[in-house]
C-alpha positions in Angstrom: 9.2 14.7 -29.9 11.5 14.2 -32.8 12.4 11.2 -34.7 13.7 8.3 -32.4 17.2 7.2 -33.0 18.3 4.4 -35.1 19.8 1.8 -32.9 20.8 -1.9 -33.3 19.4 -4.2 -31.1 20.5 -7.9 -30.2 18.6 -10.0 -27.6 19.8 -13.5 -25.9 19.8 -15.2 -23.0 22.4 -14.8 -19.9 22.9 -17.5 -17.8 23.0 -16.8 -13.7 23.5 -19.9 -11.3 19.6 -20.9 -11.9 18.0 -19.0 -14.7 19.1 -16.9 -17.8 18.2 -13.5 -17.9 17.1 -11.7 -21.5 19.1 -8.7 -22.2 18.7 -6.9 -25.1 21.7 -5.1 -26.3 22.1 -1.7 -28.1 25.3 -0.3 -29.6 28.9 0.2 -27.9 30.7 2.3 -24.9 31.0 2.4 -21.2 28.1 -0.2 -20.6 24.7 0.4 -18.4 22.2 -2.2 -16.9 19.3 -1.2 -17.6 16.5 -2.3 -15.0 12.0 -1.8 -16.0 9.4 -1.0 -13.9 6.6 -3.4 -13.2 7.0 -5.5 -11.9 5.8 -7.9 -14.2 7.1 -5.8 -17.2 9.9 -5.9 -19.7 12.3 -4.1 -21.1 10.2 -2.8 -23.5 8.4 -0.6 -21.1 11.3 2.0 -22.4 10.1 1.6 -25.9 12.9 3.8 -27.7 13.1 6.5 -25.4 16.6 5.8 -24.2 17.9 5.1 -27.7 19.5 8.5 -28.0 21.3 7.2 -25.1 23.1 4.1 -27.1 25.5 7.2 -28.8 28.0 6.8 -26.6 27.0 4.1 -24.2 26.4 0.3 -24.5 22.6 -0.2 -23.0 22.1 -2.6 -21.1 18.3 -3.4 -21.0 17.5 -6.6 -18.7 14.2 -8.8 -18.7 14.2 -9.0 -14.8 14.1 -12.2 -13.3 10.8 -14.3 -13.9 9.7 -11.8 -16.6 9.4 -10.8 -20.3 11.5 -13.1 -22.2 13.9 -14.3 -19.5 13.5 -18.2 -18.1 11.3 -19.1 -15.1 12.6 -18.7 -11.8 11.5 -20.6 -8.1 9.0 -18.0 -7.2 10.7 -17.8 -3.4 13.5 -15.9 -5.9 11.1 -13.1 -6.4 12.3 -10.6 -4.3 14.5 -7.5 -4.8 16.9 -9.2 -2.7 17.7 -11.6 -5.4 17.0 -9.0 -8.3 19.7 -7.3 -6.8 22.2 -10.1 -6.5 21.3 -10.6 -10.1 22.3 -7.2 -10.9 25.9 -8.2 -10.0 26.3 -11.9 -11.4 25.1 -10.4 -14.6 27.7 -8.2 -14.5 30.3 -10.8 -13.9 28.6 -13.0 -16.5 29.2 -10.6 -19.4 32.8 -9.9 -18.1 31.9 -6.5 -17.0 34.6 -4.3 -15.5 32.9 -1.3 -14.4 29.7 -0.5 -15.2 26.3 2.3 -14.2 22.5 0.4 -13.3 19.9 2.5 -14.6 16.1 1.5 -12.6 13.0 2.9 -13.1 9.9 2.8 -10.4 10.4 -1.1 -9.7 13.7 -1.1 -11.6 15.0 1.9 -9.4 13.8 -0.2 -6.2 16.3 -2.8 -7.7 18.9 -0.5 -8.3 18.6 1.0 -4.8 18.9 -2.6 -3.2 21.7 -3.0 -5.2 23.3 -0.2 -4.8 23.2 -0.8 -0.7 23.8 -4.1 -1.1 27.0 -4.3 -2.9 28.4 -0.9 -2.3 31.2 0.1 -4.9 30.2 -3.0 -7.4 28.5 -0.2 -9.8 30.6 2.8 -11.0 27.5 4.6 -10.7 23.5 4.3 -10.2 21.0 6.4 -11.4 17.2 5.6 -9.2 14.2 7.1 -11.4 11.1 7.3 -9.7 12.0 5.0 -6.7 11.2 5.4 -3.0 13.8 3.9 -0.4 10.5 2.2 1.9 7.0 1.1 1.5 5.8 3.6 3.7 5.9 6.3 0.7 3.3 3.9 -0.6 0.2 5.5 1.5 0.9 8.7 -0.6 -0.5 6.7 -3.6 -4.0 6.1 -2.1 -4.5 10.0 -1.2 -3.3 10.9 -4.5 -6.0 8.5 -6.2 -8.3 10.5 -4.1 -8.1 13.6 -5.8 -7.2 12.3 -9.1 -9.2 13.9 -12.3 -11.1 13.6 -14.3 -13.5 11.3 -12.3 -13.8 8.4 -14.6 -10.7 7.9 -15.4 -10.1 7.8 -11.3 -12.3 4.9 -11.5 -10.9 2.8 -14.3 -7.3 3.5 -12.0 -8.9 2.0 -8.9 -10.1 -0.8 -10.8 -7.2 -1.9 -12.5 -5.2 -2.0 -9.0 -8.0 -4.3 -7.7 -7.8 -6.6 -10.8 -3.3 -6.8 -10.4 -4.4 -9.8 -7.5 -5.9 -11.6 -10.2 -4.6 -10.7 -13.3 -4.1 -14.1 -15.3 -3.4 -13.2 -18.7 -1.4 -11.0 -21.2 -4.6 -9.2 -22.3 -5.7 -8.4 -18.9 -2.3 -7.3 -18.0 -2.3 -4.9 -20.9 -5.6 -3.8 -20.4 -5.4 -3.1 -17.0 -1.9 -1.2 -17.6 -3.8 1.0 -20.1 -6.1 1.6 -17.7 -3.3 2.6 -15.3 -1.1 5.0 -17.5 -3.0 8.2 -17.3 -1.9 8.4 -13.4 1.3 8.0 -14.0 1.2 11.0 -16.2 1.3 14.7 -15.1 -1.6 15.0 -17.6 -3.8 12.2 -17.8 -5.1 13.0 -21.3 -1.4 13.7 -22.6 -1.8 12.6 -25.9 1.6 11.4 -25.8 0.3 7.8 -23.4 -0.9 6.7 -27.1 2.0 7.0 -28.4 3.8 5.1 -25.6 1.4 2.5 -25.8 2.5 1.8 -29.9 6.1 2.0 -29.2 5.7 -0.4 -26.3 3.4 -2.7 -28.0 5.6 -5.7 -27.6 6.0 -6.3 -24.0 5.5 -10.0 -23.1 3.9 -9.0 -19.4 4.3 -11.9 -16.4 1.3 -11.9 -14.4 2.4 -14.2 -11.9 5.1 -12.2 -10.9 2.2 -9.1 -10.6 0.1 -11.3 -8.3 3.1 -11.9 -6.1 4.3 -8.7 -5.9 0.8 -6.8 -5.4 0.2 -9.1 -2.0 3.4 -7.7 -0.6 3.8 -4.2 -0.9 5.8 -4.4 -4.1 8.9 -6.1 -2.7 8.4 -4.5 0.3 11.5 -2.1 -0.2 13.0 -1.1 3.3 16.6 0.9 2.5 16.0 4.5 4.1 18.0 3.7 7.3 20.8 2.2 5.4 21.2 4.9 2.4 24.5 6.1 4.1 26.2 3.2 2.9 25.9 3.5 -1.0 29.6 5.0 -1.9 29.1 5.2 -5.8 27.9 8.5 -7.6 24.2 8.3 -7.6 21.7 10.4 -9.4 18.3 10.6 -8.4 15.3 11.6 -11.0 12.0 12.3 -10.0 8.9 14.2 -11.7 7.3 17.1 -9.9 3.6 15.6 -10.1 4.5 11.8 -9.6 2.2 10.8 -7.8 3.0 6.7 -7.7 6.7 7.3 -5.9 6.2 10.9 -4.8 9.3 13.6 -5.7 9.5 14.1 -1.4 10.9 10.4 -1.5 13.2 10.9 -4.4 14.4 14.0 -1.9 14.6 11.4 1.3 17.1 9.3 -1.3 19.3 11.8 -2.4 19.6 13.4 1.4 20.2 10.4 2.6 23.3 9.2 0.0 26.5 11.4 0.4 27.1 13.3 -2.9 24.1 12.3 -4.2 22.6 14.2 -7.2 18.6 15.3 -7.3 16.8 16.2 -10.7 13.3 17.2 -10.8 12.1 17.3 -13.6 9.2 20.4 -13.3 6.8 19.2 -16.1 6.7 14.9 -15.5 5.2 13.0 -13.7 6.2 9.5 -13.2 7.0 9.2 -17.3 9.5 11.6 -17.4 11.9 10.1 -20.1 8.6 10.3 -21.8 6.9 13.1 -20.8 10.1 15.3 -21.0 12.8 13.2 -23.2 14.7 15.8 -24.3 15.9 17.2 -21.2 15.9 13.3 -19.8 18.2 12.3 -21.9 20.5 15.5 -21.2 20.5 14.8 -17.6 21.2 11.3 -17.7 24.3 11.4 -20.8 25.6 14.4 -18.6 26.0 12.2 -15.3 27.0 9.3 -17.4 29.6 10.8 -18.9 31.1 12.3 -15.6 31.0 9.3 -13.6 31.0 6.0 -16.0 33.2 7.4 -19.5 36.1 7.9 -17.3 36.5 4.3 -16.2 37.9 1.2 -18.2 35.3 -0.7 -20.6 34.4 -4.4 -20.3 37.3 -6.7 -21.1 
């Protein structure tokens, strides 16, 4: 896998109109928001991966509202809605010019929402492992189905029923162990251990889980309105993901003009850790075509 990159990090609070967001900052450039998965995760849920990407480009990497180390926000907030709108007044708070959002699974939800929301705010989005509406959802359940080895089926199904419950930062990290070998191509990759190490300090927000798990996570609803993104978008999806299936990352890029597709032939829904090398090629070659060419932050 190599030796991960060296980067400086510096974390503080943002303030929005009625929170502060943590975002964790990593080196200098043409600047990126960086948006997790979850939800109910943090930024950490990128460990280092994307550090080779702070060589050129200022990273970005946001504690989403209500979670990890940001404040507390009025849980009728929690929606992707708002996530989005806080994509934007982040921007604006750190003065940003031009800028790329970078989501992953329910990050790239948020940078879908955002990116049809706000058309044109964002030099350019990249959507990793998204789906543009619930309905991709049912694919989950049939993939479950099939899922191998047996066992490990079972401790998957499990930890699904315990996210309505989930009260605790054990139980959460439990259960996400539990989860991780689905959301790999291989589910006895060796690799999930290391993930687990290098993500080891994730402050999880079960609340936000329970939420989120009663209503179709967020409920995302954009396929019918995909025509009216109008930044360059890159889409990224693993050939064997089977929690936001490649066919949706296909609908997205179809349904965005100019949109670019990347499969990535090995991954599954890990693929900046399942196949980092050639991640990290895709995404610094789209970054630099559509984000280095525009002005920095003032």
């Amino acid at each position: 896998m190599g030796t991960p990159a060296v980067v400086t990090s510096v974390g503080r609070l943002v303030r929005l109109d009625d929170t502060s967001l943590f975002v964790e900052e990593r080196r200098a450039g043409p600047p990126v928001i960086v948006l997790h998965g979850g939800p109910g995760l943090d930024h950490h849920e990128f460990g280092d991966f994307l550090d080779p990407l702070g060589d050129g480009f200022r990273l970005l990497l946001v504690d989403q509202r209500a979670q990890g180390r940001s404040e507390p926000a009025p849980p009728e907030t929690w929606t992707l809605a708002r996530m989005a709108q806080d994509v934007i007044m982040l921007a604006r708070a750190l003065r940003l010019d031009r800028y790329a959002v970078f989501g992953h699974s329910f990050g790239a939800f948020v940078a879908l929402q955002n990116a049809v929301d706000y058309p044109g705010m964002a030099a350019a989005t990249i959507v990793c492992g998204g789906i543009p509406s619930a309905r991709w959802l049912v694919a989950v359940e049939r993939n479950l189905e099939v899922f191998e080895p047996a066992d490990v089926r079972q401790r998957v199904a499990d930890s699904w029923e315990r996210e309505a419950s989930v009260q605790t930062q054990d139980e959460f990290a439990r259960m996400m162990a539990d989860q991780l070998p689905f959301d790999f191509a291989d589910p006895l990759d060796p690799r999930i251990a290391d993930y687990v190490k290098r993500t080891r300090d994730t402050v999880y927000a079960p609340d936000v889980l329970r939420a989120f798990s009663a209503q179709d996570y967020g409920g995302i609803e954009l396929e019918d309105r995909l025509g009216e993104v109008t930044s360059p978008t890159l889409v990224l999806a693993g050939r064997y993901d089977r929690v936001c299936a490649p066919e949706a990352s296909e609908t997205i890029a179809k349904g965005i003009p100019g949109a670019e597709l990347h499969i990535f032939e090995e991954g599954g829904h890990m693929t900046f850790v399942e196949q980092p090398e050639e991640f990290i090629a895709v995404v610094r070659d789209f970054l630099v075509r559509t984000l280095s060419a525009w002005p920095l932050s003032r």
